[in-house]
N, CA, C and O atoms as a MOPAC input file, in Angstrom:
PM7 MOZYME 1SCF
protein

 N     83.45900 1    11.67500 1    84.77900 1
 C     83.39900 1    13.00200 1    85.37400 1
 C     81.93700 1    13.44400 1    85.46600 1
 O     81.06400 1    13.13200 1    84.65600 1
 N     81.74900 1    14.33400 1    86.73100 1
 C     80.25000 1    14.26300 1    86.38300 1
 C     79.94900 1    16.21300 1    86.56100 1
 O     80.65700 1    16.89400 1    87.30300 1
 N     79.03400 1    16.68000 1    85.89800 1
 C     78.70800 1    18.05000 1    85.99800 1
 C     77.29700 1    18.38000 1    86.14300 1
 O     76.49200 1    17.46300 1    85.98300 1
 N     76.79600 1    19.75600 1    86.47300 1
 C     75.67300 1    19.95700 1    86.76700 1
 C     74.95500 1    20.56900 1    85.58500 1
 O     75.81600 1    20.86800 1    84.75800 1
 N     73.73900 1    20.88600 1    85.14800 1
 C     73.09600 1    21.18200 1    83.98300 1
 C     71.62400 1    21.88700 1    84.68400 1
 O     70.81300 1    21.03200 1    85.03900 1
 N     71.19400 1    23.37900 1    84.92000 1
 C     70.53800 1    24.11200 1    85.35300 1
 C     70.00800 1    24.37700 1    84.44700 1
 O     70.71100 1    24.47200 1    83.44100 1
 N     68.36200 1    24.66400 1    84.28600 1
 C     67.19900 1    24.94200 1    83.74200 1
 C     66.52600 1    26.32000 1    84.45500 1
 O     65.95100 1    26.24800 1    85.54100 1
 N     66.64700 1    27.36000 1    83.83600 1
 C     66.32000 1    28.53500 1    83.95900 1
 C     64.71700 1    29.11800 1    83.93000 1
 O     63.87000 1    28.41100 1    83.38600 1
 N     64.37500 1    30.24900 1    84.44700 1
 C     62.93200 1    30.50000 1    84.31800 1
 C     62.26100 1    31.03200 1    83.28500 1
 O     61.08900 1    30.92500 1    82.92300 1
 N     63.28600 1    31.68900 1    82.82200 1
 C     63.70800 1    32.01600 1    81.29200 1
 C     63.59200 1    31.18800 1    80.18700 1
 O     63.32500 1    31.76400 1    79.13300 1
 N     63.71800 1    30.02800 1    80.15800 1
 C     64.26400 1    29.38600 1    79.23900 1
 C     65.37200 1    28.93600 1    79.08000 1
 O     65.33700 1    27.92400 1    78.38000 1
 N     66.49800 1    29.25500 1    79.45300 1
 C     68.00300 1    28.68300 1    79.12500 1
 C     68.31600 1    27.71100 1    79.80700 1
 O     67.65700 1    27.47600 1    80.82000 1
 N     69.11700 1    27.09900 1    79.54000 1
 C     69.79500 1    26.11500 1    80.17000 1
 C     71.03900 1    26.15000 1    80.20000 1
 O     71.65900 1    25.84400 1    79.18200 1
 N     71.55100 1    26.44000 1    81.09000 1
 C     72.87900 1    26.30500 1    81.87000 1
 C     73.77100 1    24.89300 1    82.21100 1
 O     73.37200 1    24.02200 1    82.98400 1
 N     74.69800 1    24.86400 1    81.67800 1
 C     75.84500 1    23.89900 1    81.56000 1
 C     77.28100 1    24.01600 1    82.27600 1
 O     78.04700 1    24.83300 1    81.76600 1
 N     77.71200 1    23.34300 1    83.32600 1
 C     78.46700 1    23.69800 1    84.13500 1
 C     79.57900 1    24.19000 1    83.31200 1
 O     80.23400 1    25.23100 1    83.36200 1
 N     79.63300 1    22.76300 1    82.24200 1
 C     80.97000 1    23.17800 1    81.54300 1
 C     81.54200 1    24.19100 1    80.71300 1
 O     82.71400 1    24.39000 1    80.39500 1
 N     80.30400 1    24.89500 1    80.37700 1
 C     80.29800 1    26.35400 1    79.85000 1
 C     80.83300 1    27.65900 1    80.17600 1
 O     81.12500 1    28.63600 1    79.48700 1
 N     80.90100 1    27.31600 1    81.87300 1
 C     81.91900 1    28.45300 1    82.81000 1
 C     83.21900 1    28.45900 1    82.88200 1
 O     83.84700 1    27.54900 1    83.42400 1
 N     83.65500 1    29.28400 1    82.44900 1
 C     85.09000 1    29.46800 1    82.78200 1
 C     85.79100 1    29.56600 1    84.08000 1
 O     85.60700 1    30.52300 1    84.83200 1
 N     86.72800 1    28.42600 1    84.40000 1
 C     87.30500 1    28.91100 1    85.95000 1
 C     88.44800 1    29.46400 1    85.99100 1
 O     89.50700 1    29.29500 1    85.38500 1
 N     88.08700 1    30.15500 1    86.79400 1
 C     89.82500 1    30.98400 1    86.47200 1
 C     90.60400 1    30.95100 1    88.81100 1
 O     90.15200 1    31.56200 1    89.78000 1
 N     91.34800 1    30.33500 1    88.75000 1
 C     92.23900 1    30.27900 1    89.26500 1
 C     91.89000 1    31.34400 1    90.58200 1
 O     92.37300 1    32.46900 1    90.45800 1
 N     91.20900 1    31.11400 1    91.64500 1
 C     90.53100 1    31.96200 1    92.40900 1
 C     89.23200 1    32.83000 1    92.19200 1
 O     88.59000 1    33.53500 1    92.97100 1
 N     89.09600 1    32.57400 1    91.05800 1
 C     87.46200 1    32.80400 1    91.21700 1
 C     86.62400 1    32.29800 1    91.15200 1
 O     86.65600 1    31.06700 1    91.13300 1
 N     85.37100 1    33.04000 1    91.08100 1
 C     84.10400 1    32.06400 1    91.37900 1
 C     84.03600 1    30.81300 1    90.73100 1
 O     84.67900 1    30.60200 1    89.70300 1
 N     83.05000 1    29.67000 1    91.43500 1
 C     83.24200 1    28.38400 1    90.93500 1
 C     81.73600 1    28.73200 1    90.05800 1
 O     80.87300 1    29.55200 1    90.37100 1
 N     81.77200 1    27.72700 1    88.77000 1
 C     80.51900 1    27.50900 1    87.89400 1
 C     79.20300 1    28.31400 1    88.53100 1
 O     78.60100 1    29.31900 1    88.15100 1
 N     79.03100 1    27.44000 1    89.64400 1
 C     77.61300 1    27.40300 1    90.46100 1
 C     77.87600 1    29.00500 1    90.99600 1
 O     76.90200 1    29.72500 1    90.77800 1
 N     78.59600 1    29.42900 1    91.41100 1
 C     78.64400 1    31.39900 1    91.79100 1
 C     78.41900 1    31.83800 1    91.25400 1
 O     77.50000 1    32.63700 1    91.43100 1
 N     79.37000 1    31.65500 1    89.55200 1
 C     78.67900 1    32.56800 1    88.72800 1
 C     77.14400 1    32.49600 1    88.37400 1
 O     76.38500 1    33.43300 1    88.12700 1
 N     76.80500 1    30.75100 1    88.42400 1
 C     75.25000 1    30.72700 1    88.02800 1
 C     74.23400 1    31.73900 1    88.69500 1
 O     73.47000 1    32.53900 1    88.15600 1
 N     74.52700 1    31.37400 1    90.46200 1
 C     73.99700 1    32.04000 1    91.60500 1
 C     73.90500 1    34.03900 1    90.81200 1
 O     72.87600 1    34.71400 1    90.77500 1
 N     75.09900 1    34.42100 1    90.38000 1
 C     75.28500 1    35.71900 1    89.96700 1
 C     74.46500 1    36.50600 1    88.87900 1
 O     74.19900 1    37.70700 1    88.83200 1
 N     74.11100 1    35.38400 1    87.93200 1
 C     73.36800 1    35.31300 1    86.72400 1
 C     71.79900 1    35.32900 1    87.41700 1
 O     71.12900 1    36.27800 1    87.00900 1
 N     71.28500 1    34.66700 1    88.14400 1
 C     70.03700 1    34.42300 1    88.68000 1
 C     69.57900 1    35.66600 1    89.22100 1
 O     68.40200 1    35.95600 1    89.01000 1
 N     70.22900 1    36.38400 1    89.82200 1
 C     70.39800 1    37.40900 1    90.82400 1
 C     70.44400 1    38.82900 1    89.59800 1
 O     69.72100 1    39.80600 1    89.79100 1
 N     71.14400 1    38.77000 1    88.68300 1
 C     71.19700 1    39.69300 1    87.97900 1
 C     69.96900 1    40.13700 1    86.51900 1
 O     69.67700 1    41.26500 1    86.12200 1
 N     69.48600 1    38.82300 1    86.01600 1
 C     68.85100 1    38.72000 1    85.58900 1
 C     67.53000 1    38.13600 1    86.07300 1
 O     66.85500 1    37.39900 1    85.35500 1
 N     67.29200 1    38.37300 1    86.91300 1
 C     66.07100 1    37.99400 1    88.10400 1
 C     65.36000 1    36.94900 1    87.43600 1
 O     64.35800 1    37.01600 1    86.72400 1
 N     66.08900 1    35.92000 1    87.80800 1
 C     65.68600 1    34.25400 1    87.08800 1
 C     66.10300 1    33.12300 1    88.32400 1
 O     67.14300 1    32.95100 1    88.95900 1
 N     64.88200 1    32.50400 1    88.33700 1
 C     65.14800 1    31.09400 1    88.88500 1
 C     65.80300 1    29.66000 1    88.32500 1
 O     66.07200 1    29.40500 1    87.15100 1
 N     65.95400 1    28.94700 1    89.28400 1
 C     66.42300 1    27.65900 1    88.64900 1
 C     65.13600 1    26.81000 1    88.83400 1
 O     64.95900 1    26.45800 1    90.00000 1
 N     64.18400 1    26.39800 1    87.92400 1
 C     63.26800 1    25.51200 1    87.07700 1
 C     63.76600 1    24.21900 1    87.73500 1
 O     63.35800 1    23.84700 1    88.83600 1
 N     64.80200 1    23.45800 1    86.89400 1
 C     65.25700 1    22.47600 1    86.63100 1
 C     66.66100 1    21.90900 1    87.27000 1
 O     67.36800 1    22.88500 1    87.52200 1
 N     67.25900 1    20.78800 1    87.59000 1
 C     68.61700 1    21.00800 1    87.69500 1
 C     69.14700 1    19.29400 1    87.93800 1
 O     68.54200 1    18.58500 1    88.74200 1
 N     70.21200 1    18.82200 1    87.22100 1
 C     69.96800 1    17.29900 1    87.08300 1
 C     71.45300 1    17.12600 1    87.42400 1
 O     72.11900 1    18.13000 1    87.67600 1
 N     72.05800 1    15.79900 1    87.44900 1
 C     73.47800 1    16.12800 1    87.68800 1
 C     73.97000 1    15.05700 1    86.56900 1
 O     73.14000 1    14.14700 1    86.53900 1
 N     74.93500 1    14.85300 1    85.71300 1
 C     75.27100 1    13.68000 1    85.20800 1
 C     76.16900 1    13.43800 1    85.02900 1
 O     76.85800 1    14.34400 1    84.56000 1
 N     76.94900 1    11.86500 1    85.28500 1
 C     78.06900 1    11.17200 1    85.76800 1
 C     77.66100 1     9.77800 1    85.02200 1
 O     76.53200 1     9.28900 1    85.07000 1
 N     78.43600 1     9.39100 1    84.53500 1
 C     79.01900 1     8.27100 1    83.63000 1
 C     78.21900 1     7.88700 1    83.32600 1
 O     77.86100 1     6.80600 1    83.79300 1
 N     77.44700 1     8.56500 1    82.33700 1
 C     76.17300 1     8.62400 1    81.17500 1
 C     74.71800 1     8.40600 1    81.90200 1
 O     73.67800 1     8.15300 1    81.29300 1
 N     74.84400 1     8.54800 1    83.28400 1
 C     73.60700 1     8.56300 1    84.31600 1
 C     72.70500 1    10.42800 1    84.60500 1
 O     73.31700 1    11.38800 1    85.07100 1
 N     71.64800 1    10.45300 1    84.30100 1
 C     71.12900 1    11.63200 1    84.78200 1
 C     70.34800 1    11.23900 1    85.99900 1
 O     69.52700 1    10.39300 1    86.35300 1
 N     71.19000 1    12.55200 1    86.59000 1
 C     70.10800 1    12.39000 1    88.48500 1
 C     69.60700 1    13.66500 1    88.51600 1
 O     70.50800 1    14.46000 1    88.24600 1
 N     68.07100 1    14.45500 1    88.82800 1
 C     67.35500 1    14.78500 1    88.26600 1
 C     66.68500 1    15.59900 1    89.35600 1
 O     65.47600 1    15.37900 1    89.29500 1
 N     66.90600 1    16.24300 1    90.09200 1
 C     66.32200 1    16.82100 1    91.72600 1
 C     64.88200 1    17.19500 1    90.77700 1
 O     64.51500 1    17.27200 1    89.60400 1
 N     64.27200 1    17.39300 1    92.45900 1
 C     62.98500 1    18.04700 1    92.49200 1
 C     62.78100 1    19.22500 1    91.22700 1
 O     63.61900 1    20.12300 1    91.14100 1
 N     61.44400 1    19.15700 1    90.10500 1
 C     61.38900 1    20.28800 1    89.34000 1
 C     60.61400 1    21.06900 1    89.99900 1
 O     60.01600 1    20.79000 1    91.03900 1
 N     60.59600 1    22.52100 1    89.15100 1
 C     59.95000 1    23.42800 1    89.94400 1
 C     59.06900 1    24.37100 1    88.51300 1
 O     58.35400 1    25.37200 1    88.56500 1
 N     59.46500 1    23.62200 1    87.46600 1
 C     58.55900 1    23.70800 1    86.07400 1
 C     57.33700 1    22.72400 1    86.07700 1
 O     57.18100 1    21.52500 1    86.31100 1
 N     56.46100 1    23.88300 1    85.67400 1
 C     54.96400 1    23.23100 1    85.43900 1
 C     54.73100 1    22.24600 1    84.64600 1
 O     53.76400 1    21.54500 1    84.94500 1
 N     55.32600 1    21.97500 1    83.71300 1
 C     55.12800 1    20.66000 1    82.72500 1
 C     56.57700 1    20.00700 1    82.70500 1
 O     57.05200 1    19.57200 1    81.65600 1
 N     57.32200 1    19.95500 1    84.03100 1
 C     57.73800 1    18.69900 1    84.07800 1
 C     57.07100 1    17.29300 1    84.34200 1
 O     55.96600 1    17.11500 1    84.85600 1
 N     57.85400 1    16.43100 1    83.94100 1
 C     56.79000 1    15.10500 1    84.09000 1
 C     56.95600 1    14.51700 1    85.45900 1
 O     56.46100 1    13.39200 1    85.53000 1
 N     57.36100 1    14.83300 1    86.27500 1
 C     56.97500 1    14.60600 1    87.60800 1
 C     57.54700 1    16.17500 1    88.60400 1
 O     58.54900 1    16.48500 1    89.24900 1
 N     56.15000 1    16.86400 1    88.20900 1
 C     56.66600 1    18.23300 1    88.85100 1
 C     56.58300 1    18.44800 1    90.24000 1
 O     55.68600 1    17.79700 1    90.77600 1
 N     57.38800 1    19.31400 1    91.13400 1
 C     57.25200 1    18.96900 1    92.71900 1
 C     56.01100 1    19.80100 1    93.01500 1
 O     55.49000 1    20.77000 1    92.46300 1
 N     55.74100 1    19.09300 1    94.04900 1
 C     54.40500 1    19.58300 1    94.88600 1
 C     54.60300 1    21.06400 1    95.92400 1
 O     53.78200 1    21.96800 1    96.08200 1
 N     55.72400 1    20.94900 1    96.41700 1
 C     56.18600 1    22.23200 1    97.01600 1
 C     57.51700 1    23.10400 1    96.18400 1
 O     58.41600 1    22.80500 1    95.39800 1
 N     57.14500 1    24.03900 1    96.71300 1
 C     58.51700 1    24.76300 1    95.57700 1
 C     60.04900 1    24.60400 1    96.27000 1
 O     60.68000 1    24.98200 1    97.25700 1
 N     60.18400 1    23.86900 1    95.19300 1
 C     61.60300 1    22.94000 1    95.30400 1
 C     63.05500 1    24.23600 1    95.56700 1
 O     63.44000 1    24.91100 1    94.61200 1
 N     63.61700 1    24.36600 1    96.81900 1
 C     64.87800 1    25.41000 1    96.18800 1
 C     66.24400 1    24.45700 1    96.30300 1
 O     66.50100 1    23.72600 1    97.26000 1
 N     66.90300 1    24.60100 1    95.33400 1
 C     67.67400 1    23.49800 1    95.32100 1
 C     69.37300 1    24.36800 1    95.36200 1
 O     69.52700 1    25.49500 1    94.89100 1
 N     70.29100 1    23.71100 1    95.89600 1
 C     71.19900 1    24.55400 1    96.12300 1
 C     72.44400 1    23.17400 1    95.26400 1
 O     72.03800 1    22.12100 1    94.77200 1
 N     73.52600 1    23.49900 1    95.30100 1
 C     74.46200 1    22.40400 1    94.49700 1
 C     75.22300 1    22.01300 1    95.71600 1
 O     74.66800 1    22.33300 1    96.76800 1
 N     76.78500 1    21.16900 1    95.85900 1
 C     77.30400 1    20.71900 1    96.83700 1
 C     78.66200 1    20.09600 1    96.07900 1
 O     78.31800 1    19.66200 1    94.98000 1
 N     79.73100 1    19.96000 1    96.25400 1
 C     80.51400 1    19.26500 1    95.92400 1
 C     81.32300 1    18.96800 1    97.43800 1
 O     81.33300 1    19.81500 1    98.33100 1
 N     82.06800 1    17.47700 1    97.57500 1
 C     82.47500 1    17.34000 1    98.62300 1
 C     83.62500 1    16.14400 1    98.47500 1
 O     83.32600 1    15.11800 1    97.86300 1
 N     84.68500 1    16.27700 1    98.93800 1
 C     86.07200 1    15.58300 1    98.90500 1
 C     86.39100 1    14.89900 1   100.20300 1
 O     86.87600 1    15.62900 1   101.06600 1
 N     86.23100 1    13.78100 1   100.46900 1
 C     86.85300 1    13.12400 1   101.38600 1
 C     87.99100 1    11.65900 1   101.11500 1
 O     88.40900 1    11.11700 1   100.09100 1
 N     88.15600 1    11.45100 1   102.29500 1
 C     89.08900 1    10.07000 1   101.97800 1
 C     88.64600 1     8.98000 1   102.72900 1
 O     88.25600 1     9.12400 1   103.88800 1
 N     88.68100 1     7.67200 1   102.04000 1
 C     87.93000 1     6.30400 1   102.74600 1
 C     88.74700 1     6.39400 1   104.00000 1
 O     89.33200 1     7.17100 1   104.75400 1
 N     88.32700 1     4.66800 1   103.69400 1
 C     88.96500 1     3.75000 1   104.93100 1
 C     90.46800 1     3.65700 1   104.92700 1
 O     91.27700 1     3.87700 1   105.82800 1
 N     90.61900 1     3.30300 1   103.77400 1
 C     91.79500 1     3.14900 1   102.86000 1
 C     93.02900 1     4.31100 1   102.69600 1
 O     94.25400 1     4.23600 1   102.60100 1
 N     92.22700 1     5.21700 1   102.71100 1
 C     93.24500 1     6.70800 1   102.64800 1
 C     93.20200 1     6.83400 1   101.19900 1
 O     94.13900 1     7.05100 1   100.43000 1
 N     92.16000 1     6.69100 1   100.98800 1
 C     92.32900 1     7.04100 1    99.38600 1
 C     90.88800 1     8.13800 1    99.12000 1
 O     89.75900 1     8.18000 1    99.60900 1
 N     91.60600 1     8.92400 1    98.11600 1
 C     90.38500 1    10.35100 1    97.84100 1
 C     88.74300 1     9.69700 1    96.89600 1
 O     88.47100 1     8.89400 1    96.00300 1
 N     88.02200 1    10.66600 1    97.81300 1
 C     86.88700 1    10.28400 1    96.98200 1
 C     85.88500 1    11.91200 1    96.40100 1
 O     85.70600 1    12.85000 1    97.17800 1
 N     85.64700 1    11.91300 1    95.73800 1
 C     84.84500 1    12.99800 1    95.25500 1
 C     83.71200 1    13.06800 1    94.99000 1
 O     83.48000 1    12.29400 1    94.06100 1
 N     82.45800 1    13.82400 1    95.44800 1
 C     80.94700 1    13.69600 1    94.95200 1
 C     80.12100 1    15.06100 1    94.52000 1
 O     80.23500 1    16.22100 1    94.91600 1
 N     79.61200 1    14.70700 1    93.95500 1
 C     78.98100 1    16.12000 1    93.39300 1
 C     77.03200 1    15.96700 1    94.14300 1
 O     76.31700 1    14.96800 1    94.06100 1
 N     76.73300 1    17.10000 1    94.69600 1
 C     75.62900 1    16.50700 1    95.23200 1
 C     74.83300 1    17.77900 1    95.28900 1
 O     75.57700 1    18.74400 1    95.11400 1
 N     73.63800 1    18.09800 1    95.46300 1
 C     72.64800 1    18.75500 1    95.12100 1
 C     71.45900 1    18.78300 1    96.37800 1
 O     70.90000 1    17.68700 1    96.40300 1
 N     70.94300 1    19.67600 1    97.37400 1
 C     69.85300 1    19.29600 1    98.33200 1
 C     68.82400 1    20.30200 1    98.27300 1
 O     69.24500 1    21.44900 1    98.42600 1
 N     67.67500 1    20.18000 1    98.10500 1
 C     66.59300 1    20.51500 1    98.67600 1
 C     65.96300 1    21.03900 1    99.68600 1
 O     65.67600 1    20.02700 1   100.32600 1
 N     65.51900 1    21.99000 1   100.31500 1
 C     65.18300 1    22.07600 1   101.50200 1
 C     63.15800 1    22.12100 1   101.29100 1
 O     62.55600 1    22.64100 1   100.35100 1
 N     62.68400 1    21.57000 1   102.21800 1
 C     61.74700 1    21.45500 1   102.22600 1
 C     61.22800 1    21.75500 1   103.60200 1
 O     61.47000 1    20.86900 1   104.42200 1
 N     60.53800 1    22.85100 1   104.06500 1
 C     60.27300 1    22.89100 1   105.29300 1
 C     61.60100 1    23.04000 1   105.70900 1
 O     62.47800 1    23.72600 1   105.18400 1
 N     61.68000 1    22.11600 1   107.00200 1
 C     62.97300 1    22.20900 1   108.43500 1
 C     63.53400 1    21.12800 1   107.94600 1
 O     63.81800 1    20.30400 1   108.81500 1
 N     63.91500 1    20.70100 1   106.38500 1
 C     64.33000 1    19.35700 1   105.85400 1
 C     65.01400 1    19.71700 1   104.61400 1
 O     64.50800 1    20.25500 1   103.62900 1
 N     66.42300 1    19.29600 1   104.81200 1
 C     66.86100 1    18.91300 1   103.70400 1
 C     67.00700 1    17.95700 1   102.99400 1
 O     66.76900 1    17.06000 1   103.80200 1
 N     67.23900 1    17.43800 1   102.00800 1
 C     67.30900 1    16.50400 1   101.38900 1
 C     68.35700 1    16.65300 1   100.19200 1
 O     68.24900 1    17.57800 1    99.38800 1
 N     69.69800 1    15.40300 1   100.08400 1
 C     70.57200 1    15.49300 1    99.51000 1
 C     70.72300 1    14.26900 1    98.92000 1
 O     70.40100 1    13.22800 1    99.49300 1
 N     71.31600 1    14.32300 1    97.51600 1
 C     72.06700 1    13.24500 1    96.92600 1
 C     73.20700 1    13.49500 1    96.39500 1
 O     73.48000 1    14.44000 1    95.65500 1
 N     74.05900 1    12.45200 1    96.85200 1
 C     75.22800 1    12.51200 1    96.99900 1
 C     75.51600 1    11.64100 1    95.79900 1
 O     74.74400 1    10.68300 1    95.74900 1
 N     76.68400 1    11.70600 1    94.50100 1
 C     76.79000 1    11.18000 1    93.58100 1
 C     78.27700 1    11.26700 1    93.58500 1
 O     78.96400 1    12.28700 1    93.55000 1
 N     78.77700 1     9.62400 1    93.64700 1
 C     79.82300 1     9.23600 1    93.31100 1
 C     80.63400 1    10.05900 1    91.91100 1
 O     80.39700 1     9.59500 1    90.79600 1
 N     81.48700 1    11.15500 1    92.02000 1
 C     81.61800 1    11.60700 1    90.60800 1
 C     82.81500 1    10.63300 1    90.02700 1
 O     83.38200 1    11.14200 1    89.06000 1
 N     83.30200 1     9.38200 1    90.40000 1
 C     84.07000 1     8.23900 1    89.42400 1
 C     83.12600 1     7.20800 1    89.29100 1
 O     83.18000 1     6.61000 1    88.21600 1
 N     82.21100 1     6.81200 1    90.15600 1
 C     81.45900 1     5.63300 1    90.19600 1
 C     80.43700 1     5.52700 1    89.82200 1
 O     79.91000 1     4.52000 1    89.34800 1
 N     79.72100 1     7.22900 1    90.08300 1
 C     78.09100 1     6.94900 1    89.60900 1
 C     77.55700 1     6.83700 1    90.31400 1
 O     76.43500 1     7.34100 1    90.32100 1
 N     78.14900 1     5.91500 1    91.61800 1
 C     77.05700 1     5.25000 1    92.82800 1
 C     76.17900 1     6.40300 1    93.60200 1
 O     76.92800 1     7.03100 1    94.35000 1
 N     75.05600 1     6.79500 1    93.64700 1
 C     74.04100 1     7.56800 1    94.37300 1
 C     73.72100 1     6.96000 1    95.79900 1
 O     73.81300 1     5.77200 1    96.10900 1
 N     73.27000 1     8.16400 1    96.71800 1
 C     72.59200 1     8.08600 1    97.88600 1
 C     71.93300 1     9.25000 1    98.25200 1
 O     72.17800 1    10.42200 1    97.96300 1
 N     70.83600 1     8.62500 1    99.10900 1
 C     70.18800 1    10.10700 1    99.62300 1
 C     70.19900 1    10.01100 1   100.95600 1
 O     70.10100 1     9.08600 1   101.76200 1
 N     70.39900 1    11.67800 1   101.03700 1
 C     71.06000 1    11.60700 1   103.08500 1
 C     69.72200 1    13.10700 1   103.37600 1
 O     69.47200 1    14.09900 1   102.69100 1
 N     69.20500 1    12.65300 1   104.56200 1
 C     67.79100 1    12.98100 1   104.69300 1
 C     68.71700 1    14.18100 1   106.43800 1
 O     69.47200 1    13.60100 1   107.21800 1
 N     68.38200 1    15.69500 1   106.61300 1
 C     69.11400 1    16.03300 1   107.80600 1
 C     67.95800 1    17.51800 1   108.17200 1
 O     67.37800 1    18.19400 1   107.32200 1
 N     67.91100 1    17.66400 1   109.43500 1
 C     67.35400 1    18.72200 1   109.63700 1
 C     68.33900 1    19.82300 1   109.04900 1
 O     69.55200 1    19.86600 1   108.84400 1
 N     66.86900 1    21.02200 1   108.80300 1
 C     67.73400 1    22.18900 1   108.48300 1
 C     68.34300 1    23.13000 1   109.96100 1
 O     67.57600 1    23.44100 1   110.87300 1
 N     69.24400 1    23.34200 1   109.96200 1
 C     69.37200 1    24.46200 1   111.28800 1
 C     69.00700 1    25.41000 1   111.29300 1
 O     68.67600 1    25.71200 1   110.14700 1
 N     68.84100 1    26.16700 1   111.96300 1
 C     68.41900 1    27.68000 1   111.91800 1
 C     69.77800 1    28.33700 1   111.67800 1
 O     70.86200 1    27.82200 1   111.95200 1
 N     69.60100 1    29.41600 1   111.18700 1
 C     70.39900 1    30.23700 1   110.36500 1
 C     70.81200 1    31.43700 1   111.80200 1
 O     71.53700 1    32.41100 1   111.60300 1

């Protein structure tokens, strides 16, 4: 199973599994979004991990050890489709926008298996 783990401007660190879902409401990442917004805090940090693998987006903390060069805003993603096969697949994924560029990785949440899918941003 894989979940997300957010690094605050504050200091805290945020753990998906820490949110309570309740049955029509907000998912983890809303309430996070809600918390940020209320307590006027950014997300620093934000990694994803799936079958003992950490995947690790762009930081936006000064003494990370490979800190980003532009200020990283990173948004979360989860996405459900079905193969070839007709069988369900699930990924938990995380993108970047940089400029007129996003940038996403997409993480197998049974397999682990990673990719990165590179797409213009649209205009809003």
């Amino acid at each position: 199973m894989a979940k997300w783990i957010a690094s605050l401007s504050d200091g805290r660190t945020m753990d998906e599994e820490k949110f309570s879902t309740i049955e029509g409401g907000l998912s983890p990442w809303r309430q996070l979004l809600e918390i940020l917004d209320k307590d006027n805090v950014t997300v620093t940090g934000f990694r994803i991990q799936a079958n003992g693998v950490t995947y690790t987006a762009p930081s936006n903390a000064k003494l990370a050890k490979f800190p980003s060069e532009f200020p990283a805003r990173i948004q979360h993603r989860k996405k459900a489709s079905l193969n070839g096969n007709g069988e369900s697949e699930h990924y938990y994924g995380y993108f970047v926008t940089v400029d007129k560029i996003k940038i996403y990785q997409w993480i197998d949440s049974i397999t682990g298996d990673s990719w990165l899918q590179i797409v213009e941003d649209s205009p809003k």
